[in-house]
C-alpha positions in Angstrom: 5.5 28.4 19.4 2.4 26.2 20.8 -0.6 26.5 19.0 -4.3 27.7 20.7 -6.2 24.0 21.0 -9.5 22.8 20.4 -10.0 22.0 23.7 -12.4 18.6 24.1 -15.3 19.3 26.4 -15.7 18.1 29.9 -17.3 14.4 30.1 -16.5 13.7 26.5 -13.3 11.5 27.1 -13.0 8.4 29.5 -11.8 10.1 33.5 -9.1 7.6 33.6 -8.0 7.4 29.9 -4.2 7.8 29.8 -2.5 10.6 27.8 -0.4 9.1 24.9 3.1 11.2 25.4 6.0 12.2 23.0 8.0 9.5 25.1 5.6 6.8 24.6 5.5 7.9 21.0 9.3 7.8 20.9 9.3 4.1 22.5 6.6 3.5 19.6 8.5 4.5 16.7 11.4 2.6 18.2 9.6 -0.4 17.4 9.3 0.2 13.3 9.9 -2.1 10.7 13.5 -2.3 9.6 15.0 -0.5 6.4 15.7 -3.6 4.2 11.6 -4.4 4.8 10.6 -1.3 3.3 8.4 -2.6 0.2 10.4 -0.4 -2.3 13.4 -2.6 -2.4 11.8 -6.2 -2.1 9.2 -5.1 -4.9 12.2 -3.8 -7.5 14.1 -7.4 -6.9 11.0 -9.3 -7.5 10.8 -7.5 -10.7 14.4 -7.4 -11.6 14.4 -11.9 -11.1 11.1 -11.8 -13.6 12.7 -9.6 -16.4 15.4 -11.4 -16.0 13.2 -14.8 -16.2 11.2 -13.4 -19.3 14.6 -12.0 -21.0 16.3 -15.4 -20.6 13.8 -18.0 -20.9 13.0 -19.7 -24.9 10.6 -16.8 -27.0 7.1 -17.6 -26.1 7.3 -19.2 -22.7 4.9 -17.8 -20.9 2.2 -16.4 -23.4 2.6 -18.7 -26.0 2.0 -22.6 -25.9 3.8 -23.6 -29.0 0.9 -24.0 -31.6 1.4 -21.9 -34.6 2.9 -18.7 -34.6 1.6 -18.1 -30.9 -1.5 -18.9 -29.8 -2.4 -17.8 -26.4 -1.2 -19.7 -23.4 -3.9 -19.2 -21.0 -2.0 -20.8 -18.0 0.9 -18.4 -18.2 -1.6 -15.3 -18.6 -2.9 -15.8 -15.5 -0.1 -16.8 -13.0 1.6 -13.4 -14.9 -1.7 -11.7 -13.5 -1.5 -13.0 -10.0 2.6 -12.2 -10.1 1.9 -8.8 -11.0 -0.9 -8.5 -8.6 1.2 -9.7 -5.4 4.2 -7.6 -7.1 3.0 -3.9 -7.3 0.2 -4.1 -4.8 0.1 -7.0 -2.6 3.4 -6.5 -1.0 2.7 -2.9 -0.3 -1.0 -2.9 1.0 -1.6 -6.0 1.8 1.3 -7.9 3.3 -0.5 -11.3 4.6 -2.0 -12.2 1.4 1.6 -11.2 0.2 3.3 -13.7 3.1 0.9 -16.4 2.3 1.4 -16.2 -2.2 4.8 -15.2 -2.2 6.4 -18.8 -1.5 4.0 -20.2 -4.4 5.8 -17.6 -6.9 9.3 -19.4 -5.6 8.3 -22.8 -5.9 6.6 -22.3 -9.4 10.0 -20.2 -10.4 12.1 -23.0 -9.6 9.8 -26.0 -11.0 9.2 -24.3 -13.8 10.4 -26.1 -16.8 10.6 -22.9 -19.5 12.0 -20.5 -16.8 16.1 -20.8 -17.0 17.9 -22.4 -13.6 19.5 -19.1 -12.9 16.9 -16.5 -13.3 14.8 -19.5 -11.5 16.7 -19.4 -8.3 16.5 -15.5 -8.4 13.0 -15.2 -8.7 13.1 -17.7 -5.8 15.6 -15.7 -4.1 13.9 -12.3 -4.3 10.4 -13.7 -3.5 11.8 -15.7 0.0 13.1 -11.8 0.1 9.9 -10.0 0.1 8.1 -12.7 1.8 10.6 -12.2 4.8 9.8 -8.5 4.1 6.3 -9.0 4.7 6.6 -11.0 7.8 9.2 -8.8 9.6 6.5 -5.7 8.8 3.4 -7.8 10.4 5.8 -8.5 12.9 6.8 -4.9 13.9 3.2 -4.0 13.8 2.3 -6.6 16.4 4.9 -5.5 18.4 3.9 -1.6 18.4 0.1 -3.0 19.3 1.6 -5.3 22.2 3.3 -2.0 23.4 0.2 0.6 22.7 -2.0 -1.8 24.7 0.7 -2.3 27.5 0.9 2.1 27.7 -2.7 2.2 27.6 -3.2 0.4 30.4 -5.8 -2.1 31.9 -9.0 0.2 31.0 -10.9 -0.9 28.0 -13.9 1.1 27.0 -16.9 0.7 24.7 -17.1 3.0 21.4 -19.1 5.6 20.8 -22.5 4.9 19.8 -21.9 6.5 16.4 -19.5 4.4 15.5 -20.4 1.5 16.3 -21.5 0.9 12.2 -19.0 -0.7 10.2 -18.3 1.0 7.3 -19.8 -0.9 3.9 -16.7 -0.8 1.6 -19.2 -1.8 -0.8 -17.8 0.0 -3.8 -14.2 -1.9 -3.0 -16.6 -5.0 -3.1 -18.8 -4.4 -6.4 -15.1 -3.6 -7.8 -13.6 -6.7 -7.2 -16.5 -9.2 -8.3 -16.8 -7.3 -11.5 -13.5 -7.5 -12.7 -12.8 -11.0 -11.7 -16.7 -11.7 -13.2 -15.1 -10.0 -16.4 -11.8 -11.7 -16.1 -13.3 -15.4 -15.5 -15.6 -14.5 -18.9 -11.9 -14.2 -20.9 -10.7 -17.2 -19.7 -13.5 -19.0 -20.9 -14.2 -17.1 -24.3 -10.7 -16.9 -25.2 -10.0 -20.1 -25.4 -13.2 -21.4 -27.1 -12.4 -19.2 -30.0 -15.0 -16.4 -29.7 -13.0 -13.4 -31.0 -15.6 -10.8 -31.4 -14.1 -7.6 -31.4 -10.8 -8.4 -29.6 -8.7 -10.7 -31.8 -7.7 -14.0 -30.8 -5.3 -12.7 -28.5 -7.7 -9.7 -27.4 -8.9 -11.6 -24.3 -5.8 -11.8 -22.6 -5.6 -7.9 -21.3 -9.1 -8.4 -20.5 -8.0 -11.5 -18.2 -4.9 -9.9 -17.0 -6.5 -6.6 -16.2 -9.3 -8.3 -14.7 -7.8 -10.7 -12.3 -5.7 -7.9 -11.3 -8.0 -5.2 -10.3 -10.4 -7.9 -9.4 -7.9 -9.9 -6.2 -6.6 -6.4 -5.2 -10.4 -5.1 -4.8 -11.3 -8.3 -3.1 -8.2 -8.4 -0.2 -8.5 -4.8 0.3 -12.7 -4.9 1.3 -11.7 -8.3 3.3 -8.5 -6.5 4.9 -11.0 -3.3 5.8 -13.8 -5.7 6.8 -11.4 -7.2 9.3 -10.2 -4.3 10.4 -13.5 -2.8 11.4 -14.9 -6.2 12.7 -11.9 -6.9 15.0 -12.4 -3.1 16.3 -15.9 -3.3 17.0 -16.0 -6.7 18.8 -15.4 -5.6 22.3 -14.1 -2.7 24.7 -10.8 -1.2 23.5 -8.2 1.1 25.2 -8.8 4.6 24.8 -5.4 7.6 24.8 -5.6 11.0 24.8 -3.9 12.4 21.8 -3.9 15.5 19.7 -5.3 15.6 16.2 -5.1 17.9 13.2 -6.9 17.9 9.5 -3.6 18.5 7.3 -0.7 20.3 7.7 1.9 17.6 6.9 2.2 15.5 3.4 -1.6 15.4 2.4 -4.2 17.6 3.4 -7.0 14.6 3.1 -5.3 12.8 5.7 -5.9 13.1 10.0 -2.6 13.3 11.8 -2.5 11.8 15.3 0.4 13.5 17.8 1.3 12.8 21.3 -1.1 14.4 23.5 2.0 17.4 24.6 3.3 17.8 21.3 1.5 21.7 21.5 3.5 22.6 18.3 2.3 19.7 16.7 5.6 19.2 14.8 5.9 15.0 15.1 2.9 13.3 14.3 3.1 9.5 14.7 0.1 8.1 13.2 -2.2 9.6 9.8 -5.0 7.9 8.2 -8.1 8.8 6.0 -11.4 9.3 8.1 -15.1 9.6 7.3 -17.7 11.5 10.0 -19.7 8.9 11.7 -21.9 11.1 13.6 -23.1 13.6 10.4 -22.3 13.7 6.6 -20.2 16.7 6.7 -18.5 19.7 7.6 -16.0 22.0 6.9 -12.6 21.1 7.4 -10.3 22.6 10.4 -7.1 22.7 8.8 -3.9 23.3 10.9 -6.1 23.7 14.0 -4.9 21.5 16.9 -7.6 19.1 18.6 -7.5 17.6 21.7 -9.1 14.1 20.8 -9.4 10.5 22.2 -8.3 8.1 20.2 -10.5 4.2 20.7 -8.1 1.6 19.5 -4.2 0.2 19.8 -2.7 2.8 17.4 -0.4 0.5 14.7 0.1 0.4 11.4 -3.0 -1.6 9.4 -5.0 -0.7 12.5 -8.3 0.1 12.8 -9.1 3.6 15.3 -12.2 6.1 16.2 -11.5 9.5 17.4 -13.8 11.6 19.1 -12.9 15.5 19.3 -14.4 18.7 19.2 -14.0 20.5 16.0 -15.5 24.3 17.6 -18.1 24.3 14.2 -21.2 23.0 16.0 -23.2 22.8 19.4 -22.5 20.6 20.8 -18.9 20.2 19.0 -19.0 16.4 19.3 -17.0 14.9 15.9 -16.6 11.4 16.1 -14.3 10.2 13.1 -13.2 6.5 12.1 -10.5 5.6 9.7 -11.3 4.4 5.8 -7.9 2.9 5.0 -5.7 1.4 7.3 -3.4 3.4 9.4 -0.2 4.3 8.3 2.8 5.3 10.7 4.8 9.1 10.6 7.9 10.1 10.2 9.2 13.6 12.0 9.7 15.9 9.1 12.1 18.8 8.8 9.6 22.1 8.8 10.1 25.6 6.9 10.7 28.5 8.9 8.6 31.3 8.2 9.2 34.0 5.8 10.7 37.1 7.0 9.3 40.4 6.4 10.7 42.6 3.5 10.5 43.8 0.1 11.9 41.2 -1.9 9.5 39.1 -3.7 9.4 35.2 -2.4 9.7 32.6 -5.1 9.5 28.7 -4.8 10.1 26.4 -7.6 11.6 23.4 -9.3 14.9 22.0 -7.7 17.9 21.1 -9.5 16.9 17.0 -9.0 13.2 17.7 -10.0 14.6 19.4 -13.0 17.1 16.6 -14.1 14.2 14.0 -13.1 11.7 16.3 -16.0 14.8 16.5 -18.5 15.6 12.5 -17.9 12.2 11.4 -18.9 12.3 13.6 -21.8 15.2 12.2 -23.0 14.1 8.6 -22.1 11.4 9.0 -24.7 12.6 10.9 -27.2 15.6 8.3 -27.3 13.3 5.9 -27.5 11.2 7.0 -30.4 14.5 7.6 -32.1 15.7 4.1 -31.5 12.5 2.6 -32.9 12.4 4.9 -36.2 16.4 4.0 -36.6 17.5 0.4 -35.4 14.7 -1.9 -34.3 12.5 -1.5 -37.2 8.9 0.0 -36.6 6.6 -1.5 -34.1 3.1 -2.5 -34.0 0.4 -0.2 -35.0 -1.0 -1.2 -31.6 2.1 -0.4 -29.4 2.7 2.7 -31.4 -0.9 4.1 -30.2 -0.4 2.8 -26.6 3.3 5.0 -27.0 1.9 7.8 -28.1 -0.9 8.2 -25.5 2.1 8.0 -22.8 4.2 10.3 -24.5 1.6 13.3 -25.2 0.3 12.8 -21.7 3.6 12.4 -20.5 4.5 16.0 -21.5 2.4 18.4 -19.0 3.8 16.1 -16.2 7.4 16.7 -17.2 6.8 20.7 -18.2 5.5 21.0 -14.5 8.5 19.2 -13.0 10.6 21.0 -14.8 9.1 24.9 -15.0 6.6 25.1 -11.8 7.1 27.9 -9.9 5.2 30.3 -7.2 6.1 34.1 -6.8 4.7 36.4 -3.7 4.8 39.9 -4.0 2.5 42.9 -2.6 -0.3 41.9 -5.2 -0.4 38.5 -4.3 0.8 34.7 -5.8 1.6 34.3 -9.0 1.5 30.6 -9.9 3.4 29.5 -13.4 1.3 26.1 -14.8 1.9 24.4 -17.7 0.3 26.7 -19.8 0.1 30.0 -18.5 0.8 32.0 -15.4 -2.3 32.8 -12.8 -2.9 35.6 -10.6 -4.2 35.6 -7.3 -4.6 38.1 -5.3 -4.0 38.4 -1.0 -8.0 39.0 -0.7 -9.2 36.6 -2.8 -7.0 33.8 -1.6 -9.4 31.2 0.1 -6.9 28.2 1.0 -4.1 26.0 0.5 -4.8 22.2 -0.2 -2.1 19.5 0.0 -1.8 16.5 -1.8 -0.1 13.0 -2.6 1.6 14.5 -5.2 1.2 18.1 -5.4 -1.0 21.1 -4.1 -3.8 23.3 -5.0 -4.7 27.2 -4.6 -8.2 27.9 -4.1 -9.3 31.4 -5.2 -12.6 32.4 -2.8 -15.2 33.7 -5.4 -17.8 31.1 -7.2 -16.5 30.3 -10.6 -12.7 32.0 -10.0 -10.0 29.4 -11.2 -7.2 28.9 -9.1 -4.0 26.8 -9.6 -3.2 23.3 -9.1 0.3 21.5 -9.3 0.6 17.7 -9.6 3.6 15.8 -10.0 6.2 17.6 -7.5 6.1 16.5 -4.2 8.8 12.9 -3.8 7.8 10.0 -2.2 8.0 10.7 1.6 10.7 7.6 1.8 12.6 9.3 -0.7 12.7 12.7 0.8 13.7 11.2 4.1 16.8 10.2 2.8 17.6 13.2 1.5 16.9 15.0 5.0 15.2 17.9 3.5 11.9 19.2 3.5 10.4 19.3 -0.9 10.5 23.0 -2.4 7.2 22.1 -3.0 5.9 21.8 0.6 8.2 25.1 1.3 5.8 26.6 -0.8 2.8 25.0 1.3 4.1 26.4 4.5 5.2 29.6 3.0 1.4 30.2 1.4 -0.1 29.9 4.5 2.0 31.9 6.5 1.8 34.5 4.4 -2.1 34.1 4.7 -2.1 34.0 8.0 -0.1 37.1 8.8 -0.2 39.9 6.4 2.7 41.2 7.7 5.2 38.8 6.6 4.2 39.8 3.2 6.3 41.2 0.7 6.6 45.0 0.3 8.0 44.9 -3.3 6.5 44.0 -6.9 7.9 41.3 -8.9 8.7 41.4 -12.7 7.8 38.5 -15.6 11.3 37.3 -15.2 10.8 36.4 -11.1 7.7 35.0 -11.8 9.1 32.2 -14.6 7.8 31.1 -17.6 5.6 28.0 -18.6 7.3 25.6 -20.6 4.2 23.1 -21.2 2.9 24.6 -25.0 6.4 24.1 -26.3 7.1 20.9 -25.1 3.5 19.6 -25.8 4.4 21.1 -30.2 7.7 19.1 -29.8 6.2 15.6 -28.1 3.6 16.0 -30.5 6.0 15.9 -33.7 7.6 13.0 -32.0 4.4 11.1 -32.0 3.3 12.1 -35.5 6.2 10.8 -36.4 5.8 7.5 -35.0 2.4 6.9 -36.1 3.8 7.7 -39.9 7.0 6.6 -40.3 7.4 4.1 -37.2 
C-alpha cells in the first residue's frame, strides 16, 4: 500500500534534475562489493595469523626485550597498537588508510625475526587478503559513482546556500591529538623510568590505548574532511529520490529510496545527517519525503538533501550527511497484526537464547578453569574479569528473557529487572536502534522501556533471510499505534507476559566473581 508523501514544493528542486528509479537503483546495487570483501571475514583471518604468531613465537617476543624478567619492549607495543588499530577499525571504516598499511603488516610479519616462518607467512597471507579486500571495496565504490554520475546525467548544479559550510568535525579532531599527545607522553616516560603511579609496565596501555584511539580519530576527521571538501568544490549532479527519518535498522539514520518506490520498502542508501539550515526539529518518522539528493550517491560519499519536512513555513529542510554513506540491503518486512483477541507477544528466538546461554557458559567455564587447573591469575586480570563478567550479565538476561506482550491495556515490556506497563494512550513512540529499541511513554518524567543487545548485525541476518523478532516487534508497535483497531481484544496473564531473568543471574555472576577475587 503506497504511502501519503511529503510532497517537495514547486521551484525547490532543479526543472531538469532526473528521477533516481528502482531500475537505476537495481543497476546500482548490481555494482556492490563482492562477498569475500565483506570486512568480517578479512578482519577474523588477520586476527586468527596474529594469535597464531603470538601463540607460536619464543615467550616475550613482542612485549618484552629480553632484560630481566621482562622489561617493556617499547618497539613491539607500538606496531601491536598500529596492528590492532588497522585490524578492528581501519579495515572497516577506513579502507585506504587500510590499503596503504596493510602491506607494511606483511612485510614486517615475514622479516620479523621472533615471529615463526609459518605463522609469518599467514600473517602475510591474511593481510595481502584484507588489503585486496580493501581495494576491491574502493573499487566497487568508484564504479557505483562512475554509474550515479552517468544516470544523472550532464546537469551539474550548485548546493544550497545552507550547506555550503563544511561541517567542523572538531570533536573527532581534539580526540585524536589528545590521545596520540597522551600516547607520545608514554613512550617517552616509560622508557626513561618515571613510573609514578603506573608501574614500570603501566605506560604501555596508556601507549596502546592512545595510539589507537588517537590514528582512528585522526583518519576519520581527514576522511570526513575530504569528504565534505571534495563535495563542496564545484557543481554536482542532483536526483530526485524519496527520503524517510527511520523505519528500517536504526531510527537515527535517513534512508534514501528510488524516487517511485511509494511503499518505501527498498531503500538503497542511509546515512547520519545534521540540519544545515536550523538547529532542530522534531523528527518525521516513517513519513515519506520527496527530496533531492546533491551528490553521486556511493558508499563513503558525501550528499545534501533538500526536502520538505510539513513542520514549518516555508518547509524547506536542507540536511547533509555526518558519517559517510553507507549502502542498503532490501529487507524482508513484518506483515501487520491481524485483528482479534489473542494477546501479541514478541520475544527471544531460539538462536538469541542459545547465543545468552553460550556466553554464560563461556564464563562460568572460565572462572572454573582458572580456580581448578591454571592456577589463579593476577590480582589485576582478576578485577578487569570481573568488571566483564557482572556487566556481562544484564546483557545476556536480556538476550535471553526480553519479551513484549500487547493486549487491550496496552504493552507490557519484560527488562532485566522487572516488567513495565504502558498503556495505548500514553504510548508516545517507538525508537530504533543499532542494537535494540526504546518505548517512549508521553508524560514528563514517565519511564518507559529500553532493550539493548537484540537486534544481529544486518550481515548476519541477511544470511539467515529473516527479518530479527526484535524488529517484528518494531513494526508490530507501531502498527498497533497507528490503528487502534488492530489491537487486541483480550487481556493477557503474568505467564504471556514472561518473566525477567536479570536479578537471578546478576546473584549467580556475582558469586562467581566473589569467588574469583577470593580464592582465584
Amino acid at each position: 500500500m503506497a504511502e501519503a508523501l511529503i510532497a517537495l514544493p514547486p521551484g525547490m528542486a532543479p526543472a531538469d534534475a532526473v528521477a533516481w528509479l528502482s531500475s537505476h537503483a537495481e543497476r546500482w546495487r548490481a555494482l556492490r562489493p563482492g562477498r569475500w570483501a565483506h570486512p568480517f571475514p578479512t578482519v577474523a583471518a588477520l586476527v586468527l595469523a596474529s594469535l597464531a604468531a603470538l601463540r607460536l613465537a619464543p615467550q616475550g617476543a613482542y612485549f618484552c626485550d629480553g632484560e630481566g624478567p621482562c622489561s617493556p619492549d617499547w618497539l613491539g607495543t607500538a606496531m601491536a597498537a598500529l596492528v590492532v588499530a588497522v585490524v578492528y577499525r581501519g579495515i572497516r571504516r577506513l579502507p585506504l588508510a587500510g590499503a596503504a598499511v596493510l602491506p607494511v603488516v606483511g612485510v614486517w610479519a615475514i622479516f620479523d625475526p621472533d615471529t615463526p616462518t609459518a605463522a609469518g607467512i599467514a600473517m602475510a597471507v591474511a593481510a595481502c587478503y584484507a588489503c585486496l579486500g580493501c581495494l576491491h571495496r574502493l573499487a566497487a565504490a568508484r564504479r557505483q559513482r562512475r554509474l550515479a554520475l552517468e544516470i544523472a546525467g550532464p546537469g551539474r548544479y550548485p548546493l544550497p546556500e545552507a550547506a555550503m559550510t563544511r561541517p567542523g568535525h572538531g570533536e573527532l579532531l581534539g580526540c585524536g591529538i589528545v590521545m596520540v599527545v597522551a600516547a607520545a607522553l608514554a613512550f617517552i616516560l616509560g622508557p626513561a623510568g618515571i613510573t609514578l603511579f603506573l608501574g614500570a609496565e603501566g605506560w604501555q596501555p596508556v601507549a596502546f590505548l592512545g595510539t589507537v584511539i588517537g590514528l582512528l580519530s585522526l583518519g576519520y576527521y581527514v576522511r570526513d574532511r575530504r569528504r565534505a571538501t571534495a563535495l563542496r568544490r564545484s557543481a554536482v549532479p542532483a536526483l530526485r529520490v524519496l527520503v524517510r527519518e527511520g523505519g528500517g535498522r536504526n531510527d537515527r539514520r535517513t534512508y534514501v529510496f528510488a524516487a517511485d518506490d511509494i511503499e518505501g520498502r527498498r531503500p538503497f542508501l542511509s546515512c547520519y545527517t545534521r540540519l544545515a539550515d536550523r538547529e532542530s526539529r522534531n523528527p518525521v518518522h516513517n513519513r515519506l519525503r520527496e527530496a533531492v539528493l546533491f551528490g553521486p550517491p556511493h558508499p563513503g560519499g558525501g550528499l545534501v538533501l533538500v526536502s520538505c519536512d510539513g513542520q514549518q513555513t516555508p518547509c524547506r529542510c536542507i540536511e547533509y550527511d555526518i558519517r559517510p554513506a553507507r549502502q542498503e540491503y532490501p529487507e524482508h518486512r513484518s506483515e501487520p497484526p491481524h485483528p482479534g483477541a489473542q494477546p501479541l507477544s514478541w520475544g527471544p528466538g531460539i538462536g538469541s537464547r542459545l547465543c545468552a546461554v553460550l556466553g554464560q557458559s563461556v564464563l562460568t567455564a572460565f572462572v572454573v578453569t582458572d580456580l581448578t587447573v591454571l592456577g589463579g591469575i593476577s590480582l589485576a586480570q582478576r578485577v578487569y574479569v570481573v568488571f566483564f563478567l557482572l556487566g556481562s550479565s544484564l546483557l545476556i538476561a536480556t538476550q535471553f528473557s526480553w519479551r513484549i506482550t500487547a493486549d487491550s491495556a496496552g504493552l507490557w515490556s519484560v527488562g532485566t529487572r522487572r516488567v513495565r506497563h504502558i498503556p495505548w494512550d500514553e504510548l508516545a513512540q517507538v525508537w530504533l536502534k543499532d542494537r535494540g529499541f526504546r518505548i517512549d511513554p508521553s508524560g514528563e518524567g514517565a519511564r518507559g522501556a529500553e532493550i539493548y543487545g537484540v537486534v544481529a548485525p544486518a550481515w548476519l541476518n541477511r544470511r539467515f533471510r529473516r527479518r530479527p523478532q526484535a524488529l517484528q516487534a518494531v513494526d508490530g508497535i507501531r502498527a498497533l499505534q497507528a490503528d487502534p483497531a488492530l489491537r487486541p481484544t483480550g487481556k493477557s496473564t503474568p505467564e504471556d507476559r514472561g518473566r525477567p531473568v536479570g536479578l537471578p543471574l546478576l546473584v549467580v555472576d556475582t558469586a562467581l566473581a566473589l569467588t574469583l577475587l577470593i580464592f582465584g
